[in-house]
C-alpha positions in Angstrom: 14.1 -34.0 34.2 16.9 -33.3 31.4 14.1 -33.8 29.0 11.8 -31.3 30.6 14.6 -28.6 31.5 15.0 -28.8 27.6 11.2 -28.3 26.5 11.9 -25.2 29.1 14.3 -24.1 27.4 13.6 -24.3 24.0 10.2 -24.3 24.2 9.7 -23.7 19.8 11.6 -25.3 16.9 13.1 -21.4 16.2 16.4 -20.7 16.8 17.8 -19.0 20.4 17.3 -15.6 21.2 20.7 -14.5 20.4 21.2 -16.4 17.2 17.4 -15.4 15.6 18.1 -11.8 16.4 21.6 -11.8 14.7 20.0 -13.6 11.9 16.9 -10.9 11.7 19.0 -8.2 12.6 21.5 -9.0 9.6 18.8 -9.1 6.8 17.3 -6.2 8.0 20.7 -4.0 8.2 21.1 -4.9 4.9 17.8 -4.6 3.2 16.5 -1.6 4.6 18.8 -0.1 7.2 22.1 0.1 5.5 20.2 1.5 2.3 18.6 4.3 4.3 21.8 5.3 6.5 23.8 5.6 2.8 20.4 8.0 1.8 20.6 10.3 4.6 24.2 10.5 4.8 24.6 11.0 1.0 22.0 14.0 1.3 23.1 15.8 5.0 26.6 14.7 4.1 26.8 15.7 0.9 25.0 19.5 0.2 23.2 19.3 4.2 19.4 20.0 5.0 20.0 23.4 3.4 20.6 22.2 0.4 17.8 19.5 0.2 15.4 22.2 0.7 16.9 24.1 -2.1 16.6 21.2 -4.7 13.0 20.4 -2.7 11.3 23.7 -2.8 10.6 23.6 -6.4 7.4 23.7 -8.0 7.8 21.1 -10.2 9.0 18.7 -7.2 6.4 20.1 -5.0 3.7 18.8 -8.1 5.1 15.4 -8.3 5.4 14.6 -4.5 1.8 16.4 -4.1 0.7 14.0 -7.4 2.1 11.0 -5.4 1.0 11.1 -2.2 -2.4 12.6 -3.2 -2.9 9.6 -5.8 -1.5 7.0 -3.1 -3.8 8.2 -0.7 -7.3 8.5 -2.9 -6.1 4.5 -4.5 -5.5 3.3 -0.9 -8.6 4.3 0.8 -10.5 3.1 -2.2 -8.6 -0.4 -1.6 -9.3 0.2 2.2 -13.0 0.1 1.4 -13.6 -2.2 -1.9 -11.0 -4.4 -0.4 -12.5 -5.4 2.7 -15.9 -5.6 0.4 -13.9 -8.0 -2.0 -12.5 -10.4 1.5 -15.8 -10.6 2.6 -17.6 -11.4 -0.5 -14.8 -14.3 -1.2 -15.0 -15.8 2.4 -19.1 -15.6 3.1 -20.4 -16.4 0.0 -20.2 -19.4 -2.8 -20.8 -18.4 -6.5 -19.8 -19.3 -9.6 -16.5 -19.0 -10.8 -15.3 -18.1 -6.9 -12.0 -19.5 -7.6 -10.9 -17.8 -10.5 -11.7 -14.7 -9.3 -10.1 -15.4 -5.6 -6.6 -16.5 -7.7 -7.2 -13.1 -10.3 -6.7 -11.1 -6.7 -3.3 -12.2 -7.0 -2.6 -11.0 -10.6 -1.0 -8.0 -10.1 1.6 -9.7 -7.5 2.5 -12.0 -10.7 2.5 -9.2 -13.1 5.2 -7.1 -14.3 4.6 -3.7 -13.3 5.1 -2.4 -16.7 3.4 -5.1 -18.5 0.3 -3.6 -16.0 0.7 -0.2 -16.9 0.8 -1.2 -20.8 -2.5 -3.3 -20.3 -4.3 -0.5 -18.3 -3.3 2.1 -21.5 -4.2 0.2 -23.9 -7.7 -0.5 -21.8 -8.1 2.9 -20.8 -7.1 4.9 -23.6 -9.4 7.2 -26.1 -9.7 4.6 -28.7 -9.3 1.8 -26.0 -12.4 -0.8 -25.1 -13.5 1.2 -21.7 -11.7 4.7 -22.4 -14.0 5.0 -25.5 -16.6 4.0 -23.6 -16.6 6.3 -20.7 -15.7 9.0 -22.9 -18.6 8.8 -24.9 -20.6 8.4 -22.3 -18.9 10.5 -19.2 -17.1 12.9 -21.4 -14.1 11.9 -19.2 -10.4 10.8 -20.5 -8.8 7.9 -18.0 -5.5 7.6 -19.8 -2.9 10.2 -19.5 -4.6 11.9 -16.6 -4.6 12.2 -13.1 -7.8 9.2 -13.2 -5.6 6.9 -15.0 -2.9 7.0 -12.4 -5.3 6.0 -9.7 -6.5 3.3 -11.7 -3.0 2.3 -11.7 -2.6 2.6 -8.3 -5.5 0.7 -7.4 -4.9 -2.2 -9.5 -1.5 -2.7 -8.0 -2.5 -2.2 -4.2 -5.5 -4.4 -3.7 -4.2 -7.5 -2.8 -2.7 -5.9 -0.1 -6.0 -5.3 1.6 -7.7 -8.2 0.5 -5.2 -11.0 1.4 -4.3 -8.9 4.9 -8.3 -9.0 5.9 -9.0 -12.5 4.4 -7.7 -14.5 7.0 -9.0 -12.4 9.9 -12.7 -13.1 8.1 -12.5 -16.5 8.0 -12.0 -16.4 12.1 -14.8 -14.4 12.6 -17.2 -16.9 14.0 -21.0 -16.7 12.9 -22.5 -17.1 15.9 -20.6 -13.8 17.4 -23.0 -12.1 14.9 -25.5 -14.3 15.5 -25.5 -13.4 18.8 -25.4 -9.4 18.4 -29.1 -10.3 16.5 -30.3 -12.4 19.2 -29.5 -9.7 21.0 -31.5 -6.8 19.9 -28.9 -5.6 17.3 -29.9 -4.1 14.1 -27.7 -5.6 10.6 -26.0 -1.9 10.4 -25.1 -2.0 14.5 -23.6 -5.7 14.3 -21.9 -4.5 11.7 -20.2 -1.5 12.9 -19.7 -2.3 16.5 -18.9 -6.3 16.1 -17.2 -6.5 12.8 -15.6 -3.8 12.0 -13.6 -3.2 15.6 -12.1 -6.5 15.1 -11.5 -6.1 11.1 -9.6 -2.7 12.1 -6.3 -3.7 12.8 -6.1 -5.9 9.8 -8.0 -3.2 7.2 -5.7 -0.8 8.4 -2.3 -3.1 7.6 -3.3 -3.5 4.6 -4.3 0.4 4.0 -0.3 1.1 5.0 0.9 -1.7 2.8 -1.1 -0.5 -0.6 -0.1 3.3 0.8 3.3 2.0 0.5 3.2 0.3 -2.8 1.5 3.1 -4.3 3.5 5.8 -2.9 6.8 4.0 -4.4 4.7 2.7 -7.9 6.7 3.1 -11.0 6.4 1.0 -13.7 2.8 1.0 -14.1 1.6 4.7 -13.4 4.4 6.5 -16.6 2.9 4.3 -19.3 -0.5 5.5 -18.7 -0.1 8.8 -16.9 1.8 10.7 -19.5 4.3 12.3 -17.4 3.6 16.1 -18.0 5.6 18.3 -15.9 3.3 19.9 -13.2 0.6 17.8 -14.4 0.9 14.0 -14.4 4.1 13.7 -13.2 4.7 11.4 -10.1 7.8 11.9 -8.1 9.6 8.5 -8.4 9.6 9.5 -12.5 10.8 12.5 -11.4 13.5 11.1 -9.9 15.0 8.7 -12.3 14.7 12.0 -14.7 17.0 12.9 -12.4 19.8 10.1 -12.3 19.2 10.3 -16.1 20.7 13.9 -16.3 23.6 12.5 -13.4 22.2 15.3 -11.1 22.4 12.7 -8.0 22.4 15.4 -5.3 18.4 16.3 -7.1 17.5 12.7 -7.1 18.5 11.9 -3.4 17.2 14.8 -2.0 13.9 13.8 -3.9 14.1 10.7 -2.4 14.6 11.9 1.5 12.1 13.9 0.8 9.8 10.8 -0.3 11.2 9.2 3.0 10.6 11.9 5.3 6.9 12.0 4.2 6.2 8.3 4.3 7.5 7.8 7.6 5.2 10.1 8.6 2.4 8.7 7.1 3.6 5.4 8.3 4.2 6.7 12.2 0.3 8.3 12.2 -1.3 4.7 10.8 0.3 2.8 13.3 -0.5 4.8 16.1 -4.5 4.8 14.4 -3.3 0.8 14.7 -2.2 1.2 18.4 -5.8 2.8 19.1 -8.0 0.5 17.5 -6.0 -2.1 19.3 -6.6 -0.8 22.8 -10.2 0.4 22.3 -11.0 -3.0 20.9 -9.3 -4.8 23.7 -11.1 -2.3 25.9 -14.3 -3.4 24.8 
């Protein structure tokens, strides 16, 4: 009896309610939550949502937060699509040299961002081995342009997608689409109304986590994006500028501005998560 009543009671090797939530509650406060009160207060406290607008209604900060996002965005969904290619192509098929491509995904996790971003300008420069190339050929320049920071992007935010959908492949069981052909169900039908419903909620995860890497990416977008004002200028460059000339009320209010924006983006991806969710359980 004592030994069930305690299997009742304790019914995983985690910690009690109260004790995990102290613990999770703790990390979080000071990771994320006590960092982001000190923000806001800094910027509403300090000059007040006036002010912030002042410093934020600018065209050269409207540029760089339009560069960022817009470059976040146009990587991400690329990841969102080539990604989910890349998972499936690593989980359904054996070729050669599978595993050192599968571990290569995880290069830019290992990587030092800025030893990325000199890599990609030396690759992707005029006189480089594939800016050359696609000059001469294209008539297009990669480095120092608006390309070359979505290449940046890109190369930094795919593992998110891949290593989110991976997993959720390899429980996909054959005979679910096996069974979509035996019934009737063209290759393009199985695949848009068996596969991709229950790949949603993991292809969008990772979506929001490369949007979020991308959005914030520093070190390996200014080596090869060239950082002219109005042109190639991202915001987070824009705001160490900032910190660099000790205007701190320009650089936080850059930032809030950067928050205010990617919790937004954040809020409408989960409730697309939410959705796809529901409808897939509805189904």
């Amino acid at each position: 009896m004592t030994a069930r009543a305690f299997t009742l009671r304790n019914p995983t090797p985690m910690p009690g309610w109260g004790l995990s939530f102290g613990i999770m509650l703790t990390m979080l406060s000071l990771v994320v939550l006590i960092p982001m009160a000190v923000l806001l207060w800094r910027g509403f406290a300090g000059f007040g949502a006036g002010g912030i607008w002042e410093v934020v209604n600018r065209p050269r900060v409207w540029s760089a937060l339009a560069l960022s996002f817009r470059a976040a965005l146009v990587a991400s969904l690329f990841n969102l699509v080539f990604g989910v290619l890349l998972a499936w192509v690593l989980v359904r098929y054996r070729f050669p040299a599978k595993g050192i491509i599968d571990a290569a995904v995880d290069l830019p996790f290992a990587l030092p961002t800025a030893v990325a971003g000199i890599a990609l300008t030396a690759i992707y420069a005029p006189n480089g081995v594939f800016g050359s190339v696609i000059a001469d050929t294209f008539g297009l320049r990669v480095a120092y342009t608006e390309l070359g920071i979505w290449i940046a992007l890109i190369f930094v935010g795919l593992p998110f997608v891949v290593r989110t959908v991976q997993p959720v492949i390899e429980e996909i069981d054959r005979e679910t689409e096996e069974a979509s052909a035996t019934l009737g169900a063209s290759r393009l039908r199985t695949l848009t109304h068996v596969v991709l419903p229950m790949l949603a909620p993991a292809a969008l995860t990772g979506f929001a986590l490369a949007l979020a890497r991308a959005v914030g990416e520093y070190g390996s977008v200014i080596f090869i994006a060239g950082n002219l004002p109005n042109v190639t200028e991202i915001a987070p460059l824009l705001i160490v500028i900032r910190l660099e000339e000790f205007d701190y009320d320009g650089a936080v209010a850059i930032a809030i501005a950067m928050l205010a924006i990617s919790f937004t983006l954040l809020l409408a991806i989960n409730l697309i998560q939410i959705w796809s969710r529901r409808r897939m359980g509805a189904v």
